[in-house]
C-alpha positions in Angstrom: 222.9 155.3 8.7 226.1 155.0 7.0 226.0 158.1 4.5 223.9 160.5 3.0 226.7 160.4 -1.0 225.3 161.6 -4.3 226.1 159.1 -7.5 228.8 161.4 -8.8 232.0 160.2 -11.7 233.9 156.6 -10.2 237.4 158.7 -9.6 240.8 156.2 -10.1 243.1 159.1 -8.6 245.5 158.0 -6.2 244.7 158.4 -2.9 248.2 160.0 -1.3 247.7 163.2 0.4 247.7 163.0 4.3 246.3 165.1 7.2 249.4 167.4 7.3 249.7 167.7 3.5 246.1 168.8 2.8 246.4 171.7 6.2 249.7 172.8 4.6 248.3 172.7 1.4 245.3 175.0 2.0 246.8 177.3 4.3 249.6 177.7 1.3 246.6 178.1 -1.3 245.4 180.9 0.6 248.5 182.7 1.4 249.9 184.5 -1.1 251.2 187.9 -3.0 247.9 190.0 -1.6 249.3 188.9 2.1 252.9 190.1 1.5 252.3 193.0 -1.2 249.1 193.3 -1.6 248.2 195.1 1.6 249.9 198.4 0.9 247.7 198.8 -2.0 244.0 197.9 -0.3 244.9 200.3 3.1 244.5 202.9 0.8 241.0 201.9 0.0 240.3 201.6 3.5 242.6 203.0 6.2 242.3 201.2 9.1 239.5 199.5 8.4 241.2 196.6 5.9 241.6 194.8 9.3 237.3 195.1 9.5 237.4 194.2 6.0 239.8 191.2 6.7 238.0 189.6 9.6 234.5 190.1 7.9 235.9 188.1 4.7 237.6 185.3 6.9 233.6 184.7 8.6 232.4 185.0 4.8 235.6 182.2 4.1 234.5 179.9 7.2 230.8 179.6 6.3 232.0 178.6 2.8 234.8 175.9 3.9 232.0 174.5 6.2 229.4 174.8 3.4 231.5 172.7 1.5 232.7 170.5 4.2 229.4 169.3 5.4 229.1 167.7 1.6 232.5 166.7 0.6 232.9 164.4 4.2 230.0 162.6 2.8 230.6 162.7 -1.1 234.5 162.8 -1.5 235.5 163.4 -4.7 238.1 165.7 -7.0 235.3 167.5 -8.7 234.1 168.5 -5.9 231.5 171.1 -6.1 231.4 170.9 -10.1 230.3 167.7 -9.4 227.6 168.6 -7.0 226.5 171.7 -9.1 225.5 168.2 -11.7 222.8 167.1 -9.3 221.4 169.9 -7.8 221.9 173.0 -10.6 222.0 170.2 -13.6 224.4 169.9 -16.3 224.4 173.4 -17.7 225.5 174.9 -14.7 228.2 172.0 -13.6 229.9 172.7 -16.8 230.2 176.4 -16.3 231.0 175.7 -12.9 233.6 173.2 -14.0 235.0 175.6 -16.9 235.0 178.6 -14.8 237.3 177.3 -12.1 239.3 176.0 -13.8 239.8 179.3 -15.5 239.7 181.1 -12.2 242.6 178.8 -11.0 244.4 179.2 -15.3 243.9 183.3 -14.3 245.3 182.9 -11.2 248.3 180.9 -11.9 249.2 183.5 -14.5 248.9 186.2 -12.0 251.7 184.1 -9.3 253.6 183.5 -12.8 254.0 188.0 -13.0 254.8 187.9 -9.3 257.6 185.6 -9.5 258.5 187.8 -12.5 258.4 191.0 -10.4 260.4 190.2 -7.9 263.0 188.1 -9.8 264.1 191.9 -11.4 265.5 192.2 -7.4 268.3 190.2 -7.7 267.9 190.4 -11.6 266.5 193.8 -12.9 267.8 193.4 -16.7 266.4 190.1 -17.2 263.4 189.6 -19.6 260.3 189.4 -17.1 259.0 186.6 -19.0 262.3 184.4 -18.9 261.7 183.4 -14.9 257.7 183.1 -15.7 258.8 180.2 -18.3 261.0 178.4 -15.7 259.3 178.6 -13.0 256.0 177.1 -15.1 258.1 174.5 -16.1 259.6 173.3 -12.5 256.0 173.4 -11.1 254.6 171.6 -14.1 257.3 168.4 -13.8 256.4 168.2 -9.6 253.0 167.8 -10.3 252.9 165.2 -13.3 255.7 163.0 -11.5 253.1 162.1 -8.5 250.1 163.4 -6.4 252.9 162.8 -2.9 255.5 165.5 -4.5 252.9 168.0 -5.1 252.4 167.3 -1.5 255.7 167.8 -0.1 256.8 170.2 -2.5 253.7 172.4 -1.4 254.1 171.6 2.6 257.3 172.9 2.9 256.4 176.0 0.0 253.5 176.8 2.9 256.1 176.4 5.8 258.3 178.8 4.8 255.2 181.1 4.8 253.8 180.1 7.8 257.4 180.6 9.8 257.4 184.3 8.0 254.5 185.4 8.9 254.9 184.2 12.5 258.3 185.9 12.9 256.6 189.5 11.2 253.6 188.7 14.1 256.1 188.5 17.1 258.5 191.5 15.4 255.6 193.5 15.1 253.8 193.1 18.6 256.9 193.1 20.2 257.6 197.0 18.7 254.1 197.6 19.3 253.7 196.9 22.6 257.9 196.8 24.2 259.1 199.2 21.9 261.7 196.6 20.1 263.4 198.6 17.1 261.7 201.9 18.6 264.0 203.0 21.2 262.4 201.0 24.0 259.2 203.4 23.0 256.3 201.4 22.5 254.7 202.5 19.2 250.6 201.4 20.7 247.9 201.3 18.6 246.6 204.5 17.7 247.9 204.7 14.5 244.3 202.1 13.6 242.5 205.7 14.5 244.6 208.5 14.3 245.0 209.6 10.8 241.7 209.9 9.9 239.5 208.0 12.5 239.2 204.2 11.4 237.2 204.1 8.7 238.5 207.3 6.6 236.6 206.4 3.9 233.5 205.0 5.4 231.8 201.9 4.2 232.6 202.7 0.5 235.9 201.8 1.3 235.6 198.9 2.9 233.5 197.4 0.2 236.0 198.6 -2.3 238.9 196.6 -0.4 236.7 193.9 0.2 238.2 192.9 -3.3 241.3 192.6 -2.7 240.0 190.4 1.1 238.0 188.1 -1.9 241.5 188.0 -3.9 243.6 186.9 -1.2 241.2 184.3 0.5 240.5 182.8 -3.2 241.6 179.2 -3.3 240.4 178.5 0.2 237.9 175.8 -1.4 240.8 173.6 -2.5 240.4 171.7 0.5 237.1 170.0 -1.6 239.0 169.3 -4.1 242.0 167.2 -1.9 238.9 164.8 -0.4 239.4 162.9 -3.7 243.3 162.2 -3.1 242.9 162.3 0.7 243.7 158.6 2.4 241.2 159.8 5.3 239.0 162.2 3.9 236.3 162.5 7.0 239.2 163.2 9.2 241.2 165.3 7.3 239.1 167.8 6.2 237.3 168.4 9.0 240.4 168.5 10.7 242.0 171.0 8.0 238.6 173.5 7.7 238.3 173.9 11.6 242.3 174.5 11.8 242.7 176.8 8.4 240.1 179.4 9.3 241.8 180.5 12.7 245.4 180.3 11.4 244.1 182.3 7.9 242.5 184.7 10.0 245.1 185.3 12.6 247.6 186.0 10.1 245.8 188.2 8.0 243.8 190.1 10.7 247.2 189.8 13.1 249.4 191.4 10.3 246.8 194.0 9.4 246.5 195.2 12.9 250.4 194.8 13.4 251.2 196.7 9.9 248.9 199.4 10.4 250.0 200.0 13.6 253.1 200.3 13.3 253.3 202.4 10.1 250.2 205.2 9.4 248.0 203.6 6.6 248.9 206.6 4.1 253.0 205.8 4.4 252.6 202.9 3.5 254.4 202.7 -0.4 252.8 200.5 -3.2 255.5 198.1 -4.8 257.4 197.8 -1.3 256.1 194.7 1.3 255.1 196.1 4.6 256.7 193.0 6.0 260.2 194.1 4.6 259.4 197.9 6.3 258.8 196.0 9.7 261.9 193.7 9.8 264.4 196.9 8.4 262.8 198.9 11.7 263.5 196.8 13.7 267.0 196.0 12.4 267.2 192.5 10.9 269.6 192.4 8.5 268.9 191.5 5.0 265.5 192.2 5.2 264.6 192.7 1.8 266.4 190.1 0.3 264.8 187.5 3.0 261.3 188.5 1.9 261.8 189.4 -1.2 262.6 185.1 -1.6 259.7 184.3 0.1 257.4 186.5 -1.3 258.9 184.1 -4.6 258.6 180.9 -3.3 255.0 182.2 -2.0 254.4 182.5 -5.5 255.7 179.3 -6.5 253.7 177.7 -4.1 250.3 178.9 -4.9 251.7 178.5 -8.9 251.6 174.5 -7.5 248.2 174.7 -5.8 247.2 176.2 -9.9 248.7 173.4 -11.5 247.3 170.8 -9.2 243.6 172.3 -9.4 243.3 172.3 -13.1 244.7 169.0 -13.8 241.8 167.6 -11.8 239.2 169.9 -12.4 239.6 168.8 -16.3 239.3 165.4 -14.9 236.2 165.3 -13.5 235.1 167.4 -16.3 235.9 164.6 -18.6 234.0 161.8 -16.4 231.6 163.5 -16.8 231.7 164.3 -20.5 231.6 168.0 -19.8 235.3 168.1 -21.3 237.2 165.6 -24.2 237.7 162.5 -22.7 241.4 162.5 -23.3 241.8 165.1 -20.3 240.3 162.0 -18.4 243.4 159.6 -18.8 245.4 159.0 -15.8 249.0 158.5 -15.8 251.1 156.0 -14.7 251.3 157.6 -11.4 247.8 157.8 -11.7 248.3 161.7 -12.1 245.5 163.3 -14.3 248.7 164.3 -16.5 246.6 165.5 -19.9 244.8 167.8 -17.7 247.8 168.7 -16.3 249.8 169.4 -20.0 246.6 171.4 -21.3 246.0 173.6 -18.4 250.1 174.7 -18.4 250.0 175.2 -21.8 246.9 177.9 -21.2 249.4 179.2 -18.6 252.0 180.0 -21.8 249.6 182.8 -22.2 250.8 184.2 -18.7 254.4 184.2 -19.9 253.4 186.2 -23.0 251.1 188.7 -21.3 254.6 189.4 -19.1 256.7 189.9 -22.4 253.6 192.1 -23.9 252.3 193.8 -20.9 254.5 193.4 -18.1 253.6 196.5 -15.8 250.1 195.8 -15.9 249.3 192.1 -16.5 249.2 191.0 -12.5 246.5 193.8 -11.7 243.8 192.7 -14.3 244.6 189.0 -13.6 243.8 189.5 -9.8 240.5 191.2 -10.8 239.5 188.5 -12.9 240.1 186.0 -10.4 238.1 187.7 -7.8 235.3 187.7 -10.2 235.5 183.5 -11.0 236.1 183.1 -7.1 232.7 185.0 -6.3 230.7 182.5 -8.5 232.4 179.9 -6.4 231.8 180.6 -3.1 227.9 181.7 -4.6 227.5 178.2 -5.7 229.0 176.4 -2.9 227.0 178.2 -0.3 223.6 177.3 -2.8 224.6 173.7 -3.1 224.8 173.5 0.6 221.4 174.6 0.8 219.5 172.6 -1.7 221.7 169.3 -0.2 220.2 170.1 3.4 216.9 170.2 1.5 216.9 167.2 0.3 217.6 164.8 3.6 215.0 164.0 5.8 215.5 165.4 9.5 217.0 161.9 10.7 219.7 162.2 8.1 220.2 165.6 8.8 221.0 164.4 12.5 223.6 162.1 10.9 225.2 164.2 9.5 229.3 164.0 10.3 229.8 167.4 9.6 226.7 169.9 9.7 227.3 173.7 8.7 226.8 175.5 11.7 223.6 178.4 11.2 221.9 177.2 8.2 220.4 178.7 6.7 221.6 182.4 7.9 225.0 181.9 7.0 223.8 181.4 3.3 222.1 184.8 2.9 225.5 186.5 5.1 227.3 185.0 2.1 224.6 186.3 -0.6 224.9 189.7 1.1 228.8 189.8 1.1 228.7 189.3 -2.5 226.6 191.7 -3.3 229.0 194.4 -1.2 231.9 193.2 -3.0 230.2 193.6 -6.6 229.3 196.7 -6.0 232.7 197.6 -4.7 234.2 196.2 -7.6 232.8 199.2 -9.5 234.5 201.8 -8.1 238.1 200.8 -9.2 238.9 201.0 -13.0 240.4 198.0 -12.8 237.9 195.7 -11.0 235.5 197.2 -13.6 237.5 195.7 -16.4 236.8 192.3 -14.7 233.3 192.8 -14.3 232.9 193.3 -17.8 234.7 190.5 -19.0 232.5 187.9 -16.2 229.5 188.0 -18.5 231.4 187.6 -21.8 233.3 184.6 -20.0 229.9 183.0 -19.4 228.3 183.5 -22.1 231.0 181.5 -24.3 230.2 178.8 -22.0 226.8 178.8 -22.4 227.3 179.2 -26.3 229.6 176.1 -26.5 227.5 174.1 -24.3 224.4 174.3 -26.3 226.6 174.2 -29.4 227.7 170.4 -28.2 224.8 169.8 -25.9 226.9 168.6 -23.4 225.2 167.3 -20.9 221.5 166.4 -21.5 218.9 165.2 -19.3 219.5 161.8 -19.2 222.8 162.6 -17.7 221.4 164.7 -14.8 218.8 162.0 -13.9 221.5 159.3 -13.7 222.9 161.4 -11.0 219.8 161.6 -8.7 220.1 161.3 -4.8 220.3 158.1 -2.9 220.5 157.4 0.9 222.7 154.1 2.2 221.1 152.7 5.6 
């Protein structure tokens, strides 16, 4: 058997990422503002317990990535799942699909664009917040219509810094933990995860409420589909980057949890101040906050780039398959999909205005909505996967390069984490705003799509199923 592939869109992108790019890349996607500040603000939801709620999200995160991995090795292409939804969901739900991530990603872009806004007012507290939105927008914009290989770079070494940050916060923090470093020579332990409260001070409420923010900050894990269309190996490299992602992602989110909150009593803990600043100023590095404080920026600007890049070729494959106007199809000459690219940045303008408008407030709503767009994501994906595994017969099945592992439990674990989370999501005033907006969102999409009638049968039946032997 040489492949079980769908007839999805003929892609002309160019085919530049390697191995160490696309690892760097989704490791970068992932890691962001809810790592560095957001975690101050979800222990209060939880206690303790946001290192349960942590861990329990990054299983949720692996069964997706290998959801999606076992049909992007054998169907690599930029659409990705949008392009799946087509022949399994049919074209009404591939163009919400489509539309909705790429507004999930336009959402999330504007909420990095606030952070880098936030914490430019360190160094610059009477400048205008919406002055460093605009130029940071336009930096990222120029990397990523010059060429799919700067992206790459540019985001490598974005997701390096990162990487080496949270590293040196991991070995700070066990090191006071369990030697004492910073403390006197007193080792600080770990009862601080039960001590103030037991560990789950707010009981299972809690953790579904800060199961949110868990969604927030592992949102953008799924890129890795989308780099199999620009990937020169795509078999290798994304199995390669799914099975090395999920233990790095969750040893540095579950390893700074447990480090953070033991080291400083969940209720200490101030909103608006990084925890990762708190634990290099105890144990005497100098220029702590100024150190984090730029990478917590160029975290930003990183996942800003991971935006960019997503849109631009979500809006392509949306306009191969005439689910979007077929100018946000055309390719540059660094075969770039630099229309997509223009229109999505100039959604992002809406960002920068939301910062001169709103600027307290803007980041909060904006995370909330992209929790919302990422949970109809990871929904899909895991459904996609199922009906895929449907359709082979058991010999092709046994071919497969890539096989989820405990189909099909790990779908319904994924159906019953989403549930939790919705239902968390209604006991913040915030989150609530987002859930209100979801159906509204959709709804447009479903008005415009029978107001164009994009999409109609014939379209889905030219997409039907084949097997190559």
């Amino acid at each position: 058997m040489k492949a079980n592939t769908l007839h999805l869109e003929k892609e002309n992108l160019k085919k530049d990422l390697k191995d160490r790019h696309i690892q760097l890349i989704a490791i970068g996607g992932v890691i962001g503002v809810a790592l560095f500040m957001g975690s101050a603000q979800a222990s209060k939801m939880a206690g303790p317990a946001l290192t349960l709620a942590y861990a329990i999200g990054g299983v949720v995160m692996y069964f997706v990535l290998r959801a999606l991995g076992e049909v992007a090795v054998e169907n690599p292409v930029a659409s990705s799942f949008a392009g799946y939804a087509r022949v399994f969901c049919g074209p009404l739900v591939s163009f919400i699909t489509g539309w909705n991530y790429w507004y999930q990603w336009v959402v999330l872009a504007m909420c990095e664009i606030s952070a880098v806004s936030m914490y430019m007012k360190y160094w610059a507290p009477d400048l205008a917040q919406w002055i460093p939105a605009l130029i940071c927008l336009g930096v990222i914009m120029a990397v990523n219509l010059i060429a799919v290989k700067y992206y790459g770079e540019v985001e490598f070494w974005f997701a390096l810094i990162k990487v080496v940050t949270i590293v040196a916060m991991l070995v700070v923090g066990f090191a006071m933990i369990l030697f004492g470093f910073g403390n006197g020579g007193v080792a600080i332990g770990f009862s601080n995860l039960w001590t103030h409260g037991g560990f789950m001070p707010f009981g299972w409420t809690g953790v579904a409420m800060a199961l949110v923010m868990v969604v927030f900050a592992y949102s953008g894990v799924e890129l890795i589909g989308i780099t199999a269309g620009e990937a020169a190996d795509p078999e290798r490299s994304l199995k390669s980057a799914i099975d090395k992602v999920f233990w790095r992602v969750l040893i540095f989110y579950v390893g700074s949890m447990v480090a953070i909150l033991s080291i400083f009593p969940y209720e200490t803990l101030p909103k608006g101040v990084s925890p990762f600043v708190m634990i290099f100023e105890k144990a005497g590095i100098p220029y702590s906050a100024s150190i984090i404080n730029l990478v917590i920026l160029s975290s930003a600007a990183s996942c800003l780039n991971s935006c960019i890049y997503v849109c631009g070729r979500m809006l392509y494959g949306l306009a191969l398959r005439n689910e979007a106007p077929a100018f946000l199809g055309k390719l540059s000459a660094s075969q770039v999909p630099a229309n997509g690219i223009l229109f999505s940045g100039a959604f992002c303008l809406i960002g920068v205005y939301l910062n001169y408008i709103s600027p307290d407030n803007v980041f909060y709503y904006m995370s909330a909505i992209t929790t919302t767009g990422c949970m109809w994501t990871w929904s899909l994906i895991m459904y996609i996967q199922y009906k895929w595994r449907k359709s082979l017969t058991s010999e092709q099945i046994a071919n497969l390069k890539y096989p989820m592992p405990c189909y099909p439990y790990a779908n319904y674990v994924v159906g019953a984490f989403m549930l939790a989370v919705t239902l968390g999501m209604g006991y913040d005033h915030d989150n609530l705003v987002a859930l209100y907006v979801a159906p509204v969102w959709y709804a447009v999409l479903y008005i415009l799509y029978r107001l164009f009638r994009i999409g109609d049968a014939q379209q889905r039946a030219d997409l039907s199923i084949r097997t190559e032997w």
